[in-house]
N, CA, C and O atoms as CSV, one atom per row, in Angstrom:
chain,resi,resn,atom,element,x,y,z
A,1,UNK,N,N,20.147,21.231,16.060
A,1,UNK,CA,C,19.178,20.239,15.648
A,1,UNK,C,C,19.058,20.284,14.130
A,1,UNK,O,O,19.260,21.429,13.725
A,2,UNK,N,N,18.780,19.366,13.106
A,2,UNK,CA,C,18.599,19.219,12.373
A,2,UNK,C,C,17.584,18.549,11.858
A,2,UNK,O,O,17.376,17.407,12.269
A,3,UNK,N,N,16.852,19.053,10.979
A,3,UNK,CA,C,15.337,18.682,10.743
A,3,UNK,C,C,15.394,18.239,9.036
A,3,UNK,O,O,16.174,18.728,8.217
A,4,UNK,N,N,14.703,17.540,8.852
A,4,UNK,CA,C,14.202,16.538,7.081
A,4,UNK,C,C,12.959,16.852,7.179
A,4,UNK,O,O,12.129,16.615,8.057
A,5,UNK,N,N,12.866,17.756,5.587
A,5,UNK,CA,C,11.311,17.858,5.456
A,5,UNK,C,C,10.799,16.717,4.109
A,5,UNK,O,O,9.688,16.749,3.580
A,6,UNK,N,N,11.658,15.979,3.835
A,6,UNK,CA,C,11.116,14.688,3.255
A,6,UNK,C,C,12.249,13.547,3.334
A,6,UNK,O,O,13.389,13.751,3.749
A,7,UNK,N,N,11.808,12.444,2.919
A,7,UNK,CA,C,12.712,11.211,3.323
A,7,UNK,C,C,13.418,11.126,2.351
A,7,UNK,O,O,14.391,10.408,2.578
A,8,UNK,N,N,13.379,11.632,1.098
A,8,UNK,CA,C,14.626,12.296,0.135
A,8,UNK,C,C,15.518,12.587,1.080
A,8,UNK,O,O,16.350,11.702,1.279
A,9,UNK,N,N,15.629,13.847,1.919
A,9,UNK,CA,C,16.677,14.978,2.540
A,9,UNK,C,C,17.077,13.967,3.628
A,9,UNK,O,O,18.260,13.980,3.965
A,10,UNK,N,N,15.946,12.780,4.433
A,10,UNK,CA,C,16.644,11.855,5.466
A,10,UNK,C,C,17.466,11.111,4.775
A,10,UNK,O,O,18.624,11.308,5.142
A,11,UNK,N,N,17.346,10.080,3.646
A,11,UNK,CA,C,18.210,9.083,3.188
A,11,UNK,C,C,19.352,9.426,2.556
A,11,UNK,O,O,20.210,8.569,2.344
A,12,UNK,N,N,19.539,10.915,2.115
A,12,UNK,CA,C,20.610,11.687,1.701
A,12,UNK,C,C,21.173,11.665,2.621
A,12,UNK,O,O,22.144,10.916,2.729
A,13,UNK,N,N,20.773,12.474,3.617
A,13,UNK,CA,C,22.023,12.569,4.427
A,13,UNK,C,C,22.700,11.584,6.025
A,13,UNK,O,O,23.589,11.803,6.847
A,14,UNK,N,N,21.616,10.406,5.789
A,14,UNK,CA,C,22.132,9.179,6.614
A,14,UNK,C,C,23.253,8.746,5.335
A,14,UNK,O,O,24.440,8.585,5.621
A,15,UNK,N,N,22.829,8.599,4.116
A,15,UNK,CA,C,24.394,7.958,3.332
A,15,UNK,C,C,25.354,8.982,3.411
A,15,UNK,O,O,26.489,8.510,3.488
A,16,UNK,N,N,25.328,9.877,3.418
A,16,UNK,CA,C,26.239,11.114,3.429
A,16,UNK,C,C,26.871,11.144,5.031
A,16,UNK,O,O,28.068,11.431,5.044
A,17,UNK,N,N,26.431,10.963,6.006
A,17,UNK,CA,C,27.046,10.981,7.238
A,17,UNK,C,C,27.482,9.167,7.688
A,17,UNK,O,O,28.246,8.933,8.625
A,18,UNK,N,N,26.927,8.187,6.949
A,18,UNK,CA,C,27.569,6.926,7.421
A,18,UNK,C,C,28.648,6.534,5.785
A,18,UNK,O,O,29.401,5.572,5.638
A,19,UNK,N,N,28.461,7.237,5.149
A,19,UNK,CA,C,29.647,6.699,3.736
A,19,UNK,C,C,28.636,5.297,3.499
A,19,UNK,O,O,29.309,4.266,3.512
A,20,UNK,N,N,27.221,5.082,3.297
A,20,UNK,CA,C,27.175,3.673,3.040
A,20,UNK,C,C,25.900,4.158,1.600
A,20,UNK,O,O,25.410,5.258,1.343
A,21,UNK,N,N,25.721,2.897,0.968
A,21,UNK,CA,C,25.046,2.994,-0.278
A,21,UNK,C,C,23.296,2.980,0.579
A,21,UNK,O,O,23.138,2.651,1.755
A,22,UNK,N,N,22.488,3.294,-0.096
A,22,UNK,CA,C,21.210,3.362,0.544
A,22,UNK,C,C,19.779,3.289,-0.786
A,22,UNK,O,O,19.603,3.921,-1.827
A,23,UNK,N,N,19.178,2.465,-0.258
A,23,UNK,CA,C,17.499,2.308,-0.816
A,23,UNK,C,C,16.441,2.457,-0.093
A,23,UNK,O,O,16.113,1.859,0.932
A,24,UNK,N,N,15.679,3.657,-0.929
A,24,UNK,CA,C,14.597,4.174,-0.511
A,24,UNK,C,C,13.193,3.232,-1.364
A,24,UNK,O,O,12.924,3.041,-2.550
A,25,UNK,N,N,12.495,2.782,0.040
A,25,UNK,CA,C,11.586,1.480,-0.281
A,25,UNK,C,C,9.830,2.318,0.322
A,25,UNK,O,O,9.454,2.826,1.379
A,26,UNK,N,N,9.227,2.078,-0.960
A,26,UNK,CA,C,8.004,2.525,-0.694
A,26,UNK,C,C,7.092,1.456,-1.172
A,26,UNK,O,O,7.510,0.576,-1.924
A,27,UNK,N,N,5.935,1.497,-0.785
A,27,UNK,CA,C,4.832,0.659,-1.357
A,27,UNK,C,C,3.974,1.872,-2.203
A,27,UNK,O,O,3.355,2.798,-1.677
A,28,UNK,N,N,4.150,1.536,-4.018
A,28,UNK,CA,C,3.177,1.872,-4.636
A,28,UNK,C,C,2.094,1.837,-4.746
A,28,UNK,O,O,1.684,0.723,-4.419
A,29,UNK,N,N,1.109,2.672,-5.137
A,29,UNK,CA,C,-0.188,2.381,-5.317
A,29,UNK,C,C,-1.217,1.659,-4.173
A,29,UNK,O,O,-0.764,1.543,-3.034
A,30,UNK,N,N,-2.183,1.316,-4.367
A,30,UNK,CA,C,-3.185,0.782,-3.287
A,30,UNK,C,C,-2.974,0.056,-2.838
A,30,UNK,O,O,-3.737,-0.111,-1.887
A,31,UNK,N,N,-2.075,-0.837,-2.956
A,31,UNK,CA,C,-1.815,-2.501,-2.425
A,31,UNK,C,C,-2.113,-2.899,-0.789
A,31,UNK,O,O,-1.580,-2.500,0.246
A,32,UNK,N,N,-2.997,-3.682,-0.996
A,32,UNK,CA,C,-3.766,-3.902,0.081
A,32,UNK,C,C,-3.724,-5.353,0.818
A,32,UNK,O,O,-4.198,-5.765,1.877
A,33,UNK,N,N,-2.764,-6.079,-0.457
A,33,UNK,CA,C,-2.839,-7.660,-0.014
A,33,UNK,C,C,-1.271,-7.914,0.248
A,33,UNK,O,O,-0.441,-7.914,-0.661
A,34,UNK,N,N,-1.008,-8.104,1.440
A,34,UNK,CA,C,0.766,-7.822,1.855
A,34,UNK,C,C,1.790,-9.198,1.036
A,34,UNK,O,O,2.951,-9.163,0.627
A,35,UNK,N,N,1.036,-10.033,1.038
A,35,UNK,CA,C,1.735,-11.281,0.564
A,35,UNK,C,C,2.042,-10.945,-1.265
A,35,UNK,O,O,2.887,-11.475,-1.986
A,36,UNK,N,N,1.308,-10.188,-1.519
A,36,UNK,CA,C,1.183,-9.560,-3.023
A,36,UNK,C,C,3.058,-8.588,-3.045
A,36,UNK,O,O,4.046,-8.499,-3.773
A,37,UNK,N,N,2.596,-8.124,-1.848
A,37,UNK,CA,C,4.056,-6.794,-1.697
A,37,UNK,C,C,5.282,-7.535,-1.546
A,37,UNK,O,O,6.239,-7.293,-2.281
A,38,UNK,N,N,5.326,-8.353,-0.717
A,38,UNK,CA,C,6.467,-9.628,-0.418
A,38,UNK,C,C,6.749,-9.972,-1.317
A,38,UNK,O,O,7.950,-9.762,-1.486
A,39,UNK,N,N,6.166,-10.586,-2.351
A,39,UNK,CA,C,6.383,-11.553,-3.635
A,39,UNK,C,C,7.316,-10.356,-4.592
A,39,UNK,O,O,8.321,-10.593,-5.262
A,40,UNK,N,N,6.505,-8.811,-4.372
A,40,UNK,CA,C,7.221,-7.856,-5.437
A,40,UNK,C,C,8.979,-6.950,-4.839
A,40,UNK,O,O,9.805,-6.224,-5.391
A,41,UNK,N,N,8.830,-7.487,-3.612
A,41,UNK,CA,C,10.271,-6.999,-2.778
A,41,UNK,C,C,10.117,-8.060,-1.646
A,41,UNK,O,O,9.556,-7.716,-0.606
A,42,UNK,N,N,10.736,-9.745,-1.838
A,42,UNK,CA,C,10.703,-10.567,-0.993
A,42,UNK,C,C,11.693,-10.324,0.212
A,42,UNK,O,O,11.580,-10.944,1.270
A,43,UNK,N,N,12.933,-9.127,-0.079
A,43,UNK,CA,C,14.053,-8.792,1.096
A,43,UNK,C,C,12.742,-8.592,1.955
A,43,UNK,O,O,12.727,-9.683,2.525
A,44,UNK,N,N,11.874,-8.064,2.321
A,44,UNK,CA,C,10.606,-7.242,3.243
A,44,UNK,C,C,10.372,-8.437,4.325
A,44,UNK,O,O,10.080,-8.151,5.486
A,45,UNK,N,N,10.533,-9.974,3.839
A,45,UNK,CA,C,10.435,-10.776,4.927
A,45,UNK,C,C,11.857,-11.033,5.729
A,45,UNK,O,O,11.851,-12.158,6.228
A,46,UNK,N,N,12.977,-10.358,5.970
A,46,UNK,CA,C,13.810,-10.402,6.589
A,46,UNK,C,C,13.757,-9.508,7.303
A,46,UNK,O,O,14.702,-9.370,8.079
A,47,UNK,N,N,12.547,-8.450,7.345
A,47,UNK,CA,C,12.540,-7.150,8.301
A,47,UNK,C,C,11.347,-7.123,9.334
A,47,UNK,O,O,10.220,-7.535,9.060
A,48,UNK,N,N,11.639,-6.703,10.295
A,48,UNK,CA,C,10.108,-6.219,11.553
A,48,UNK,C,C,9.149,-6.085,10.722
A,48,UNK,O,O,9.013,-5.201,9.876
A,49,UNK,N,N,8.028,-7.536,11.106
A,49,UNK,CA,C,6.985,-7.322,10.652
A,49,UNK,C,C,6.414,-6.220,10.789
A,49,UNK,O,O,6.133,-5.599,9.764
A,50,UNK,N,N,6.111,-5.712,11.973
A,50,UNK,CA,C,5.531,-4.181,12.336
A,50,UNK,C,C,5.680,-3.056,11.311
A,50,UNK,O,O,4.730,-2.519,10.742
A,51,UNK,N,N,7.074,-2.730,11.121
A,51,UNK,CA,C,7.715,-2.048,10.253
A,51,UNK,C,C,7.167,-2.508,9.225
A,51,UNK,O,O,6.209,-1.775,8.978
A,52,UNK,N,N,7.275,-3.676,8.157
A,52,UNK,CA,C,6.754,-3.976,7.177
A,52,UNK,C,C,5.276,-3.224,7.161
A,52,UNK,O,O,5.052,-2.540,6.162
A,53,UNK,N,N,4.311,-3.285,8.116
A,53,UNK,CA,C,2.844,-3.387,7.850
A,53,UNK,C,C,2.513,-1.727,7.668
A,53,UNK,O,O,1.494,-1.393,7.063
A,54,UNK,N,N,3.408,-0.743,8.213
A,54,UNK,CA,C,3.735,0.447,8.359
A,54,UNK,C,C,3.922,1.009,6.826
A,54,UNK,O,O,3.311,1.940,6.302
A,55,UNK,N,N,5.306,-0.121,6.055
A,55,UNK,CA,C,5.699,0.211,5.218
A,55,UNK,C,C,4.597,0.156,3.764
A,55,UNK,O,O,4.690,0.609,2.623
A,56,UNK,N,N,3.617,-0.598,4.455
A,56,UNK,CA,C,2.117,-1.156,2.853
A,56,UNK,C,C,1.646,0.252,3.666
A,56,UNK,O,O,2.231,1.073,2.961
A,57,UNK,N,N,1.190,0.778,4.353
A,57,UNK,CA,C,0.432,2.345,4.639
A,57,UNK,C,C,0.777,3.198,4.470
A,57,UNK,O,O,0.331,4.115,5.160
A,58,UNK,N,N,1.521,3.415,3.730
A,58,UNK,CA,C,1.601,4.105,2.977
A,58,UNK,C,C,3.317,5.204,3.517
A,58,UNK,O,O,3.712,6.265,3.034
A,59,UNK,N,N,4.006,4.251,4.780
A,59,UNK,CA,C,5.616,4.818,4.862
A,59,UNK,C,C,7.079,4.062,3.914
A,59,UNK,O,O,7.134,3.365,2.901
A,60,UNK,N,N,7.975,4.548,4.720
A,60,UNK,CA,C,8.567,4.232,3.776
A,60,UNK,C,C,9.864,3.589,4.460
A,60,UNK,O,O,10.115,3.990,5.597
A,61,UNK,N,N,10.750,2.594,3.865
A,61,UNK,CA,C,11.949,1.759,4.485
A,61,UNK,C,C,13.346,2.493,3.793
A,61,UNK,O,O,13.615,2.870,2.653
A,62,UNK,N,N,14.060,2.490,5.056
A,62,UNK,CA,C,15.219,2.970,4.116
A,62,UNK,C,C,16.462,2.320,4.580
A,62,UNK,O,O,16.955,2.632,5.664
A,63,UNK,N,N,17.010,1.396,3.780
A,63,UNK,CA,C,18.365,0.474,3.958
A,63,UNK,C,C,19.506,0.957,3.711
A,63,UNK,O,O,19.695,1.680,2.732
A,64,UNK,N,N,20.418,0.641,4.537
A,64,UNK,CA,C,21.483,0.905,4.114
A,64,UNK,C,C,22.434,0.120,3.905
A,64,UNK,O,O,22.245,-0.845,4.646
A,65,UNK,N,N,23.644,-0.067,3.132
A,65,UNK,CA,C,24.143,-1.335,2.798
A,65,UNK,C,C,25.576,-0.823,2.456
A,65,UNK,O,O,25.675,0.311,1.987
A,66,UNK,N,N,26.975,-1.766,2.707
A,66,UNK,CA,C,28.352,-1.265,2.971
A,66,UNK,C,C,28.689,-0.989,1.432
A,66,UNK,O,O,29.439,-0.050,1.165
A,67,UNK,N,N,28.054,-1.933,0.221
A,67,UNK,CA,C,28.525,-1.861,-1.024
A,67,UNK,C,C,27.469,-1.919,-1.505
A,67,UNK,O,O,26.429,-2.317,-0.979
A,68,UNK,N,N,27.750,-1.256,-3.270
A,68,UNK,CA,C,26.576,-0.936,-3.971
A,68,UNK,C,C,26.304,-2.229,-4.758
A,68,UNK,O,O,25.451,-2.230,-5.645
A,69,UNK,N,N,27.038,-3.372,-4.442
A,69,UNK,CA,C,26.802,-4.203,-5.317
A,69,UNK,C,C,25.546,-4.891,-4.267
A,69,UNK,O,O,24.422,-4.709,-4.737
A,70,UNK,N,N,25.565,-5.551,-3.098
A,70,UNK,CA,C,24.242,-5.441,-2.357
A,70,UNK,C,C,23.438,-4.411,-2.638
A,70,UNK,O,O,22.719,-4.889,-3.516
A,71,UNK,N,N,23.078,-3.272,-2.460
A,71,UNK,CA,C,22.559,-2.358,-2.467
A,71,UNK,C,C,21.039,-2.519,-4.392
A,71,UNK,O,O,19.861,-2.301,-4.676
A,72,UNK,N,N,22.445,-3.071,-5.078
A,72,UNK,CA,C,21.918,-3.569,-6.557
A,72,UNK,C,C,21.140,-4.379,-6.524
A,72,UNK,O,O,20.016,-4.255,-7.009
A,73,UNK,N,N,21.557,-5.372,-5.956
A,73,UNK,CA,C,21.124,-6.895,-5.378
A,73,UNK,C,C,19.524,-6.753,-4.826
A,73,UNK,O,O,18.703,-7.654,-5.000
A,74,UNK,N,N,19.270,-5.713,-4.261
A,74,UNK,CA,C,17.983,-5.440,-3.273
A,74,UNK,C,C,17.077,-4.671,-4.807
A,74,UNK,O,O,15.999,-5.024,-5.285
A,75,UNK,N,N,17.790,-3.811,-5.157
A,75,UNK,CA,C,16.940,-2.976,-6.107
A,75,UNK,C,C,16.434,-4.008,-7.078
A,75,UNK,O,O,15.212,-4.154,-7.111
A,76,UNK,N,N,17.053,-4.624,-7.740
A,76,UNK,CA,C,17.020,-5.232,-9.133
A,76,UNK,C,C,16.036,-6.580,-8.358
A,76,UNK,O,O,15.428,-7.322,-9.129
A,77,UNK,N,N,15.939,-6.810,-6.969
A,77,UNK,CA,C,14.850,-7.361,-6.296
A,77,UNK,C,C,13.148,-6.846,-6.037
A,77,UNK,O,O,12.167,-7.428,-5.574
A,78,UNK,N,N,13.347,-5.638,-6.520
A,78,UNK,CA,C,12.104,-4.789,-6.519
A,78,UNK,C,C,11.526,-4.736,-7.645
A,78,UNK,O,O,12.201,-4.589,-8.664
A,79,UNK,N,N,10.013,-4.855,-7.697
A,79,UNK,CA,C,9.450,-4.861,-9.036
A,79,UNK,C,C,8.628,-3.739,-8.609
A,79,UNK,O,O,8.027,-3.665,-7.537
A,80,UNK,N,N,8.663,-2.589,-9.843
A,80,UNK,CA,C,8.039,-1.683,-9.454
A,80,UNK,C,C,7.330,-1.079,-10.817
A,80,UNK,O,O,6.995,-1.900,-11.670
A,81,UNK,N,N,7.169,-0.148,-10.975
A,81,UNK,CA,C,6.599,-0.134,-12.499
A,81,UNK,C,C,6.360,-0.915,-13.725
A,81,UNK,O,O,5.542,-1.485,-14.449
A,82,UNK,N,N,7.897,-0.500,-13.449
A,82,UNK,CA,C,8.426,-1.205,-14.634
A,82,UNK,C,C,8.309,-2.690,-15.209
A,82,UNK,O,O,8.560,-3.172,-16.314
A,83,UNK,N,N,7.702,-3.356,-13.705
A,83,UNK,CA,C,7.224,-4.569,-13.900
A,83,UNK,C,C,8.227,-5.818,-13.916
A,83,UNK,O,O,9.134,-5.176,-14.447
A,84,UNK,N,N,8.610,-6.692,-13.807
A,84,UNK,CA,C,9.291,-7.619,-13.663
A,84,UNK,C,C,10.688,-7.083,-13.873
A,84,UNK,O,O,10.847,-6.182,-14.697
A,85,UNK,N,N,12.094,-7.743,-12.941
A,85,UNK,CA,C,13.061,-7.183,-12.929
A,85,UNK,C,C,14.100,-9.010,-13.508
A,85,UNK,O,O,13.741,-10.188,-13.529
A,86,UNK,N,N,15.454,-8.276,-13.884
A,86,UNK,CA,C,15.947,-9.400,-13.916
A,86,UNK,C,C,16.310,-10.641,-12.783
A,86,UNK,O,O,16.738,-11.768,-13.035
A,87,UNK,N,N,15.988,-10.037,-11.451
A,87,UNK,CA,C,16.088,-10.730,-10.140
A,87,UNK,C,C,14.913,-11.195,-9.713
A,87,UNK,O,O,14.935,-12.080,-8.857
A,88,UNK,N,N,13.879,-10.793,-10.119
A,88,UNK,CA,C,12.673,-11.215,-9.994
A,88,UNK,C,C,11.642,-11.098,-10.950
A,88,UNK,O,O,11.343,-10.017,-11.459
A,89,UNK,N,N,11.067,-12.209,-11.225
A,89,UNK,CA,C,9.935,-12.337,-12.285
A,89,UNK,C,C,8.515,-11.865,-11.984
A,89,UNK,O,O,7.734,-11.887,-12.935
A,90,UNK,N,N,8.073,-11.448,-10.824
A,90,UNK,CA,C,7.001,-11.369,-10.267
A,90,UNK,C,C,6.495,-10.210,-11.203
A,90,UNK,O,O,7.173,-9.309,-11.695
A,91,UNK,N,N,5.112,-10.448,-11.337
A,91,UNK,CA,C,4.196,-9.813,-12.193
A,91,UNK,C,C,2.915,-9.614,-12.094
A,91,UNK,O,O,2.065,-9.467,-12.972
A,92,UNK,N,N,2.801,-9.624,-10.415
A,92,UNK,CA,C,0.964,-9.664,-10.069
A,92,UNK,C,C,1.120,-8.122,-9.965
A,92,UNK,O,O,2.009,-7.386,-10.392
A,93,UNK,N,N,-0.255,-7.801,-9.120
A,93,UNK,CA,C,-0.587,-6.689,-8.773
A,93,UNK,C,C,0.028,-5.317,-7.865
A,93,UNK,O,O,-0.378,-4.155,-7.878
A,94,UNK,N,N,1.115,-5.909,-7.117
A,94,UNK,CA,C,1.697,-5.253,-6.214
A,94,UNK,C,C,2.501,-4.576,-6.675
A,94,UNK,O,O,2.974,-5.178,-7.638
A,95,UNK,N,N,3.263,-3.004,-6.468
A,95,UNK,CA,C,4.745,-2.840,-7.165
A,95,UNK,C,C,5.164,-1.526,-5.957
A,95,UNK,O,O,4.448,-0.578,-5.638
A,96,UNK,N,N,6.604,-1.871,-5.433
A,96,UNK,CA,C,7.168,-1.356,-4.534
A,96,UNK,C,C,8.102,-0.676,-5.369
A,96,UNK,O,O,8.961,-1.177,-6.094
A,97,UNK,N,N,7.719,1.026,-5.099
A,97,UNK,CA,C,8.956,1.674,-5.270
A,97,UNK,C,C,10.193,1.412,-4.928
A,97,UNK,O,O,10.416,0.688,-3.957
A,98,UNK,N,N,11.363,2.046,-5.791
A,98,UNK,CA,C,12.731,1.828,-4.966
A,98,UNK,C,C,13.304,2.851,-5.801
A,98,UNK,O,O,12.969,3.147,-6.948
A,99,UNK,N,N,14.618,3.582,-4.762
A,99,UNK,CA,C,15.431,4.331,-5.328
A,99,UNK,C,C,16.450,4.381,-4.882
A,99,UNK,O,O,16.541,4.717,-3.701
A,100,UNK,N,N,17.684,4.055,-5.675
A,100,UNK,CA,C,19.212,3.929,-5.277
A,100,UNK,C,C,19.756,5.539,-4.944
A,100,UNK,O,O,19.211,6.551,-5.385
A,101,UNK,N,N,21.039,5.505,-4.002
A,101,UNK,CA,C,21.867,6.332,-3.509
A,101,UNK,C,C,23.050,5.956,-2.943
A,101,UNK,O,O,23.266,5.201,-1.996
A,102,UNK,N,N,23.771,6.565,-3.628
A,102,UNK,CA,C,25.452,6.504,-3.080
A,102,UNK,C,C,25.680,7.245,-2.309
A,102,UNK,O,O,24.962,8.210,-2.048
A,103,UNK,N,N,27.100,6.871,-1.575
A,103,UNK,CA,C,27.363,6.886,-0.352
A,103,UNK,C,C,27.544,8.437,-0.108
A,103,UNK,O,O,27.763,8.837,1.035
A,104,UNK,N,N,27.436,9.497,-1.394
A,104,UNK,CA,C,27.779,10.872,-1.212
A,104,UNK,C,C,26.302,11.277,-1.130
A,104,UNK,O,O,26.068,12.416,-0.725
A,105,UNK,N,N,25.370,10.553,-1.435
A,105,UNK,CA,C,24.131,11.017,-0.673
A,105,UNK,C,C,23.328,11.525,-2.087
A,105,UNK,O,O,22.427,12.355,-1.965
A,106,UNK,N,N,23.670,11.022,-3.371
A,106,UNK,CA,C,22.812,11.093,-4.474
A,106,UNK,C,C,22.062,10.149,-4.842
A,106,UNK,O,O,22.331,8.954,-4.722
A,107,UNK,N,N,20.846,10.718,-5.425
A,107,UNK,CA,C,20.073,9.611,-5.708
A,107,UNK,C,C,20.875,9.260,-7.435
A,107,UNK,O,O,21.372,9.935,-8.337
A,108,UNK,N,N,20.616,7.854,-7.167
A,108,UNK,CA,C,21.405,7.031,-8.591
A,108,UNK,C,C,20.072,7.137,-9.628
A,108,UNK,O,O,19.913,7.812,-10.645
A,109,UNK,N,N,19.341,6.349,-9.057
A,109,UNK,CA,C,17.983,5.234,-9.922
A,109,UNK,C,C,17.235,4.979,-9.384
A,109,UNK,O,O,17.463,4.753,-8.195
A,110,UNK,N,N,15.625,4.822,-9.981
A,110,UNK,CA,C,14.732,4.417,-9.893
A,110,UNK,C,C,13.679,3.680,-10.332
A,110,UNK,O,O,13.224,4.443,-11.185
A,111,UNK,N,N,12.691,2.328,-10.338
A,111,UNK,CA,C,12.160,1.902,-10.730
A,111,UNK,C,C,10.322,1.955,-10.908
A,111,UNK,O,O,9.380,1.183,-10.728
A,112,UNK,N,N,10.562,3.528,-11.420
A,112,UNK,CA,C,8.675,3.530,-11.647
A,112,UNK,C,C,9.206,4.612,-12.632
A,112,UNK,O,O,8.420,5.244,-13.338
């Protein structure tokens, strides 16, 4: 059996055992108004609402994707600190972590 004592050590080693690129998706800070979170990572309406409503309480989404150029595509879709990205202009209140990983199971980048 093999056990993850954080979703670091899970998303490592799902890219590390499927060879695929991966983003680790959190909801920052208090955000309480979901349509606020959507606007700051709009990929979130292509996923189980359920899951989504999970993901504003404070869990976390983790994608995986065959190439890093998707994988880019999703990140550079996330506004997170740093505040408006070149894929998205959004600039209200909401900001969704994100952190890139290649397929050997390192984390690349992050946006906070």
């Amino acid at each position: 059996m093999k056990t993850f004592s954080t979703h670091y050590d899970c998303i490592e080693e799902l890219c590390r055992v499927h060879g695929k690129h991966g983003l680790l998706v959190s909801v920052a800070g208090d955000a309480d108004d979901w349509q606020e979170v959507e606007k700051a990572a709009p990929y979130l309406l292509d996923n189980d609402r359920d899951l989504s409503i999970k993901l504003l309480h404070g869990g976390f989404l983790i994608l995986l994707f065959d190439t890093h150029e998707e994988r880019d595509r999703h990140y550079f879709l996330t506004v997170g600190d740093d505040g408006p990205t070149k894929l998205n202009p959004y600039s209200g209140p909401a900001t969704v972590f994100a952190c890139t990983f290649g397929p050997d199971g390192r984390g690349i980048t992050e946006n906070t």
